[in-house]
C-alpha positions as a Markdown table, in Angstrom:
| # | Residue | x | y | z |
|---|---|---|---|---|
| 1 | Unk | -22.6 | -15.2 | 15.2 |
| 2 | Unk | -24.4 | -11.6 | 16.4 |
| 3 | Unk | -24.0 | -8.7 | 14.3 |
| 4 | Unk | -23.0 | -7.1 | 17.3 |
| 5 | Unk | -20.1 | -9.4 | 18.6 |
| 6 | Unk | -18.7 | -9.8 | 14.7 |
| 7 | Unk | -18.5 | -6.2 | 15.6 |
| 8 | Unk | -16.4 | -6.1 | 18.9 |
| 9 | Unk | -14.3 | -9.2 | 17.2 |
| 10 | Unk | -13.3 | -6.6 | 14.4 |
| 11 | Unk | -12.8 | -3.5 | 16.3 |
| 12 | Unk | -10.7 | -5.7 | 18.8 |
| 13 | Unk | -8.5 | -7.4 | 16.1 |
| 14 | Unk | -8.0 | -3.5 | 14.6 |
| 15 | Unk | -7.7 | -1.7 | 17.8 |
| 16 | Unk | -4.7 | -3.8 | 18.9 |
| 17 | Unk | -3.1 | -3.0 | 15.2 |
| 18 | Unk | -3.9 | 1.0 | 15.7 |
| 19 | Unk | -2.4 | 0.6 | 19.3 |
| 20 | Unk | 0.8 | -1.2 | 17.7 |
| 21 | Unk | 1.2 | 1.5 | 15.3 |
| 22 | Unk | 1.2 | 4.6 | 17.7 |
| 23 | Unk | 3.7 | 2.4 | 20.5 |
| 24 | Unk | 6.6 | 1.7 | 18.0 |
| 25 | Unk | 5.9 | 5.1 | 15.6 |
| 26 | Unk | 9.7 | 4.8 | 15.4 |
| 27 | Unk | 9.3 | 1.7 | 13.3 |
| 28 | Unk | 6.3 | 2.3 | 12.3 |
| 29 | Unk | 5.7 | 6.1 | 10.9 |
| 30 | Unk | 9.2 | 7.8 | 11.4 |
| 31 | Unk | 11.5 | 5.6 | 8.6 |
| 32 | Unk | 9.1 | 6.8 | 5.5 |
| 33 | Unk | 8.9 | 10.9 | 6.4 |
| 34 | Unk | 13.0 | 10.5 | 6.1 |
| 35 | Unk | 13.0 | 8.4 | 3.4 |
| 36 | Unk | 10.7 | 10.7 | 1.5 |
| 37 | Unk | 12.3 | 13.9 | 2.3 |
| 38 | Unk | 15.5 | 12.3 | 1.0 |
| 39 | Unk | 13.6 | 11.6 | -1.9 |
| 40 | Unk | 12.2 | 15.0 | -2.6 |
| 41 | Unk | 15.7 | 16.5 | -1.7 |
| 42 | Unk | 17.8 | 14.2 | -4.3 |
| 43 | Unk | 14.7 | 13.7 | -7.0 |
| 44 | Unk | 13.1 | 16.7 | -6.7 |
| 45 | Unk | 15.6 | 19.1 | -5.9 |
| 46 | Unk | 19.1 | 18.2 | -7.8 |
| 47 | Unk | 17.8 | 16.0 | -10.4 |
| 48 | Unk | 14.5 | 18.1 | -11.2 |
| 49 | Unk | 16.3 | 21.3 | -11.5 |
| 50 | Unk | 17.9 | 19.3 | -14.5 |
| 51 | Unk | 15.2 | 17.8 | -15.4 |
| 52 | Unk | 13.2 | 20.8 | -16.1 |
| 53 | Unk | 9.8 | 19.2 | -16.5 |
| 54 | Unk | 8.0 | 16.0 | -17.6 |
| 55 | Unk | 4.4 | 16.0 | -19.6 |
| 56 | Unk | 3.8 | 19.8 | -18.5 |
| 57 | Unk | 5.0 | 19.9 | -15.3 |
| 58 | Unk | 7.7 | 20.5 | -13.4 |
| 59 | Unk | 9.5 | 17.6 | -12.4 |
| 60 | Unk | 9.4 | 17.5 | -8.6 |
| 61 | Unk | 5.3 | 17.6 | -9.1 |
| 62 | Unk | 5.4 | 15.1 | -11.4 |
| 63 | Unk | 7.2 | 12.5 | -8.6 |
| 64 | Unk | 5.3 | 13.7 | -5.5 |
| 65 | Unk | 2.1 | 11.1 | -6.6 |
| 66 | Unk | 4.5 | 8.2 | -6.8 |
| 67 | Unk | 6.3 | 9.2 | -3.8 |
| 68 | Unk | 3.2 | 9.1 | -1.9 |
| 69 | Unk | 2.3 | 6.0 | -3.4 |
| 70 | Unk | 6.1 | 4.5 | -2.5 |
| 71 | Unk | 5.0 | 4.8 | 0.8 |
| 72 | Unk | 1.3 | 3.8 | 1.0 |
| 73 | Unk | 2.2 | 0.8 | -0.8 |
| 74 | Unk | 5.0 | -0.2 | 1.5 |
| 75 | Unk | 3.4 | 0.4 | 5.0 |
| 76 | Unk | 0.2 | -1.2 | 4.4 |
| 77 | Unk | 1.6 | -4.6 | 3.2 |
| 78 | Unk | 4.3 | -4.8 | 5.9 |
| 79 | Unk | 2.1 | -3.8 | 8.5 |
| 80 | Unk | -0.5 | -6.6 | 8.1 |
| 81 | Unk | 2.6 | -9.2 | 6.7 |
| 82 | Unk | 4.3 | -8.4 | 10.2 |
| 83 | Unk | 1.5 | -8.3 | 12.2 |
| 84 | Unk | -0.1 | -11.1 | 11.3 |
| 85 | Unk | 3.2 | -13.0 | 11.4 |
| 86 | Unk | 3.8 | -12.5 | 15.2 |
| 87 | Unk | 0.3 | -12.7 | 15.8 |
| 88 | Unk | 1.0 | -16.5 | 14.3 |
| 89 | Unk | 4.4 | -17.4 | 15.5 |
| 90 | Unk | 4.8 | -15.3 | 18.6 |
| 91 | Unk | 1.7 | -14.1 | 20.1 |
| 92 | Unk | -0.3 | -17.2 | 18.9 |
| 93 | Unk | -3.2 | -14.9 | 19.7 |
| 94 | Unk | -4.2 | -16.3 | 16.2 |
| 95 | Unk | -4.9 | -19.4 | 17.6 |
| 96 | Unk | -7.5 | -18.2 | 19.5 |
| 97 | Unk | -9.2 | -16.1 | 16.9 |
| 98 | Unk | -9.6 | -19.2 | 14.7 |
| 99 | Unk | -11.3 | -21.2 | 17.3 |
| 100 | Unk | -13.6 | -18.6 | 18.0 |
| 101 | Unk | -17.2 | -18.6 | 15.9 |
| 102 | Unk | -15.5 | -15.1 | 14.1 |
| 103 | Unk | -16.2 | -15.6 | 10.3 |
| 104 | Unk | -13.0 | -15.8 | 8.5 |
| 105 | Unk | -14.2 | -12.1 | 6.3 |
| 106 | Unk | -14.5 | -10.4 | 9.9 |
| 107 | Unk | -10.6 | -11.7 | 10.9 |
| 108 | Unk | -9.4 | -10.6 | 7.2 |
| 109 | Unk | -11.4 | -6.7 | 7.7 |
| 110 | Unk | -9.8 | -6.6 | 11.2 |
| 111 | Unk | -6.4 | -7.3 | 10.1 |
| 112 | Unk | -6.1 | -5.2 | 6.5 |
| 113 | Unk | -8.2 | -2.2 | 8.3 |
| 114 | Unk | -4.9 | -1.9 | 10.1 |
| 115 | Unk | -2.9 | -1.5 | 7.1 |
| 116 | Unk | -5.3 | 0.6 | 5.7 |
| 117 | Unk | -4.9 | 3.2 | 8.4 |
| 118 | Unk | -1.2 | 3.0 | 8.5 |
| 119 | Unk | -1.1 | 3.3 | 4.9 |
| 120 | Unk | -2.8 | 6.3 | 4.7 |
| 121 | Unk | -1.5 | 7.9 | 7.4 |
| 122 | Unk | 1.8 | 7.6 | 6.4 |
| 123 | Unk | 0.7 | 8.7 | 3.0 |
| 124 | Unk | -0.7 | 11.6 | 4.4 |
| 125 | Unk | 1.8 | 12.4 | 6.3 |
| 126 | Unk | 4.7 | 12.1 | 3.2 |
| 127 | Unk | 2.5 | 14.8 | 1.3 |
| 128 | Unk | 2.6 | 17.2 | 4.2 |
| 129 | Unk | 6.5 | 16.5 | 4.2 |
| 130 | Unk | 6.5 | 17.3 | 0.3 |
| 131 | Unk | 5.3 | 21.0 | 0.9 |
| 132 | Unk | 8.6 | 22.1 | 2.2 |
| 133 | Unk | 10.0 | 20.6 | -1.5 |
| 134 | Unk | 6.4 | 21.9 | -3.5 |
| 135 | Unk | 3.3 | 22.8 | -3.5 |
| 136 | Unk | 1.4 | 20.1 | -5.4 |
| 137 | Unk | -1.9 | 20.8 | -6.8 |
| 138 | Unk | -5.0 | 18.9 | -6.2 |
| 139 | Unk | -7.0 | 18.5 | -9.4 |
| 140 | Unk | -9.5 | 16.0 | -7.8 |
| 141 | Unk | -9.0 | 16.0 | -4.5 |
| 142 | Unk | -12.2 | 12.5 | -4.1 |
| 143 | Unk | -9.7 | 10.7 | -6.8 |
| 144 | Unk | -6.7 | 11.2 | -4.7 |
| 145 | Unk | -8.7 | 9.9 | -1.4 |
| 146 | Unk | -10.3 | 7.1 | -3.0 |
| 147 | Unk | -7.1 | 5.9 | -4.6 |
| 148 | Unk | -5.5 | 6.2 | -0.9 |
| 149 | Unk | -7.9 | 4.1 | 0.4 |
| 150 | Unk | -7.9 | 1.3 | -2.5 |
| 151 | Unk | -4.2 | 1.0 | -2.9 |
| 152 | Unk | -3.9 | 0.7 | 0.8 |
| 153 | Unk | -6.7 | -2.3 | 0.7 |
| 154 | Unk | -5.0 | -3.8 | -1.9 |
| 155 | Unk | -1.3 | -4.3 | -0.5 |
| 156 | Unk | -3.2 | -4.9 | 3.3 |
| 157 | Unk | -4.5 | -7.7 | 1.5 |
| 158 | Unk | -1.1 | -8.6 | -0.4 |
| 159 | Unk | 0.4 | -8.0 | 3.2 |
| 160 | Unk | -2.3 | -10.9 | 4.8 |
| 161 | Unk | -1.7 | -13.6 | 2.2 |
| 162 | Unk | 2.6 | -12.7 | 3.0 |
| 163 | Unk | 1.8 | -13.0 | 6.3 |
| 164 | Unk | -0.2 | -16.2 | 6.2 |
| 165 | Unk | 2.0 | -18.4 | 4.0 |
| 166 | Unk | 5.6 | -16.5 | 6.0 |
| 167 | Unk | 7.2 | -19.5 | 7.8 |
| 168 | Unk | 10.1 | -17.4 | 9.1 |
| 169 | Unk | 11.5 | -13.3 | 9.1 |
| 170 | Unk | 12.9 | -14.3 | 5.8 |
| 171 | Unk | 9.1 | -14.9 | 4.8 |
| 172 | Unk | 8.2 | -11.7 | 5.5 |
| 173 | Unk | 11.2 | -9.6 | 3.8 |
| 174 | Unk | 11.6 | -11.4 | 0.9 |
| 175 | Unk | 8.7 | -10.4 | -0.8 |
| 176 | Unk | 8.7 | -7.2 | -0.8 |
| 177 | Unk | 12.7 | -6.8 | -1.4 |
| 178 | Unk | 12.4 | -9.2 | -4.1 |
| 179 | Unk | 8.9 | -8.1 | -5.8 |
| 180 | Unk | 7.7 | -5.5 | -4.4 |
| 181 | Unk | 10.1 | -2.9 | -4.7 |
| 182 | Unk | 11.1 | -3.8 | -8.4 |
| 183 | Unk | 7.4 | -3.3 | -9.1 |
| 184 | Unk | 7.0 | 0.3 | -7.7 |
| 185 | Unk | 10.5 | 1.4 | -9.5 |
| 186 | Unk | 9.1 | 0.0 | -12.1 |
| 187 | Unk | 6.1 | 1.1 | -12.3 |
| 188 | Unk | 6.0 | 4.8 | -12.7 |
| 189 | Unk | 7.3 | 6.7 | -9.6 |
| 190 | Unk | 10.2 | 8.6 | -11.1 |
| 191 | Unk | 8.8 | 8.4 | -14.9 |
| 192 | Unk | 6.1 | 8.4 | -17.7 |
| 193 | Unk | 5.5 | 5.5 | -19.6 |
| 194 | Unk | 6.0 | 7.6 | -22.8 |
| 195 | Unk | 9.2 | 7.8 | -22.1 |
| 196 | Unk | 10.6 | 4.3 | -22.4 |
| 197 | Unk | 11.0 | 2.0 | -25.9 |
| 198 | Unk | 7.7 | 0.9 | -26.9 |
| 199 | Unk | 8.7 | -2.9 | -25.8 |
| 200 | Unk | 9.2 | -1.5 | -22.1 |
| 201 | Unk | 6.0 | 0.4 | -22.1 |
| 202 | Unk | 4.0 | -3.3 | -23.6 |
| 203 | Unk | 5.6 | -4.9 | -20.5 |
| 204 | Unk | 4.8 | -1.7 | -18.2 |
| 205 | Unk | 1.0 | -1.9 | -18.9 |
| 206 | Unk | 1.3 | -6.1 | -17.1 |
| 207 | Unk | 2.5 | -3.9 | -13.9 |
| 208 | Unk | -0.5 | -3.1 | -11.5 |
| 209 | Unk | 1.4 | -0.6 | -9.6 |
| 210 | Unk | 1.7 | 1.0 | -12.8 |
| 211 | Unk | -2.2 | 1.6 | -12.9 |
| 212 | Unk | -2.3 | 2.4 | -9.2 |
| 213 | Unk | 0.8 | 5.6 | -9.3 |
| 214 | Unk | -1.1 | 6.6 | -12.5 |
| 215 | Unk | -5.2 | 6.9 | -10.9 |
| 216 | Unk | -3.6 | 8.3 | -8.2 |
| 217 | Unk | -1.3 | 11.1 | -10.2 |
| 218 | Unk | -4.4 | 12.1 | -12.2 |
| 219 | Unk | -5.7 | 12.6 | -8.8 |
| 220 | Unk | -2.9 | 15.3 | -8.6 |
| 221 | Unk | -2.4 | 16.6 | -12.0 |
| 222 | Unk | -5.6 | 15.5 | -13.6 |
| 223 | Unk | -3.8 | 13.6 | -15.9 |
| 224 | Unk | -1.9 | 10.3 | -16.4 |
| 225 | Unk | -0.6 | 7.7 | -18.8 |
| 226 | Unk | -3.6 | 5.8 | -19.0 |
| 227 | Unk | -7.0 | 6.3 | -18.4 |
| 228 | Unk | -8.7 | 6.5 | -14.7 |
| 229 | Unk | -11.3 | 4.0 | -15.4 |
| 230 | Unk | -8.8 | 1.6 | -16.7 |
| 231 | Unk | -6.7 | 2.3 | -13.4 |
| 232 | Unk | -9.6 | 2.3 | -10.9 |
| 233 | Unk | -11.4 | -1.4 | -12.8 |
| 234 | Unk | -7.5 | -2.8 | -12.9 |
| 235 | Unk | -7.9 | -1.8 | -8.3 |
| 236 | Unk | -11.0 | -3.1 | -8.3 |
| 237 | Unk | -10.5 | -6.5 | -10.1 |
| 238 | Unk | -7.2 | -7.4 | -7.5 |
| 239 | Unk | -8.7 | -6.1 | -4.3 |
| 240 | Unk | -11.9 | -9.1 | -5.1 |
| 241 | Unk | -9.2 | -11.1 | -6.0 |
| 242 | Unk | -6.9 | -10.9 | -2.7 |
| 243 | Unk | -9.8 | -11.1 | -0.4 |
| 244 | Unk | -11.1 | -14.7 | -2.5 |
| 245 | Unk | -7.6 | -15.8 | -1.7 |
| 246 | Unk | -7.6 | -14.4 | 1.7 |
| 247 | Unk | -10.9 | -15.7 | 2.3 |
| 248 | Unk | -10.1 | -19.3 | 0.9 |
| 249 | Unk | -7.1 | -19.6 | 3.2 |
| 250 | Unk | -8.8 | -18.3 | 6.9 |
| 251 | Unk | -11.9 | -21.1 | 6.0 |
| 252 | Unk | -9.2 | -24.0 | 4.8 |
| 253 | Unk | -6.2 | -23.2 | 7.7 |
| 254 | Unk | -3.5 | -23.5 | 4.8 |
| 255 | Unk | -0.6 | -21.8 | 6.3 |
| 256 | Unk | -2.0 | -21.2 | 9.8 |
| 257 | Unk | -1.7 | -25.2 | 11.4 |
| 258 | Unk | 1.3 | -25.5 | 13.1 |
């Protein structure tokens, strides 16, 4: 297949994502900002006034990374899980992508680019909310981008291989009710891993969100429980993982012959 039409495949695969996004914002962009600002209001405010501060910083800094994250992690997977899900069952658009010559890496970039941009834009959007709670410093404003970006990739791909195996609405929610959000509490957002019993923090370092709320707060504060290399290789290693999986599952069908 042309360069040129692998091309107008992806953009068209992405552009109806982007255009989903903007039509139901209400769904889409609106429940995170008031999530977040209750968040900031109820972490940051009452309970970080008690607080006082946490590694050298005042508490309410200290969670604005992993609030961030909360929500970058949680838009990108359910945008491409949900999307791809009634583009299988509903649409059956999918169909018709599959029996087209599009390489199965050009379906998987159109589909996760979408969660990528909704990831980051809500992420964006959550740290302009957190001005009105702080002003968080930037200490490396390229590490804070690139960790956007990667953790966005990541769960779009997490998202996909949801979305692909899903064989109902319960498919879709039950992952990221029933992992997902244990792993981001657990992994850092309200917290430093110094503060826990040395067993916890053993069991902590298994956690890749832990790694991914940690590159990204060193991003913020220039510091963070483990080391950005460590953080940025742990990124690295699942995002080739996730798209081998993806990858193995668009060439094979498994999950997408009804």
């Amino acid at each position: 297949m042309p360069i040129e039409k692998q091309f107008i495949s992806f953009y068209t695969i992405l552009r109806k994502g982007v255009i989903r996004i903007f039509r139901i914002w209400s769904q889409t962009l609106l429940p995170s900002l008031v999530t977040s600002v209750l968040y900031f209001a109820v972490f940051g405010n009452i309970l970080g006034s008690r607080i006082g501060e946490l590694n050298g910083v005042p508490y309410i800094l200290f969670v604005v990374p992993g609030l961030v994250m909360l929500a970058v992690i949680t838009n990108s997977f359910m945008d491409v899980a949900s999307t791809f899900f009634m583009s299988k069952f509903f649409a059956r658009n999918i169909d018709e992508i599959l029996v087209s010559p599009t390489p199965p890496v050009v379906i998987i970039a159109g589909f996760i680019m979408s969660g990528v941009v909704r990831g980051m834009m809500v992420g964006i959007l959550v740290l302009i909310v957190s001005l009105f709670f702080a002003l968080p410093s930037i200490a490396h404003p390229f590490v804070v981008l690139f960790f956007l970006f990667l953790s966005s990739l990541v769960f779009a791909l997490a998202g996909l291989v949801n979305g692909i195996y899903a064989k109902n609405f319960d498919g879709i929610s039950i992952v990221p009710t029933f992992v997902l959000t244990p792993l981001v509490y657990l992994g850092g957002v309200f917290y430093s891993i110094h503060s826990l019993p040395p067993l916890w923090q053993t069991v902590s370092l298994f956690n890749p969100i832990f790694y991914i709320i940690n590159g990204f707060r060193y991003g913020f504060l220039g510091t963070s429980d483990v080391s950005l290399a460590t953080c940025t290789l742990v990124l690295i290693g699942i995002t080739i993982v996730l798209l081998g999986i993806n990858q193995y599952f668009i060439k094979k069908g498994l999950g997408l012959k009804q």
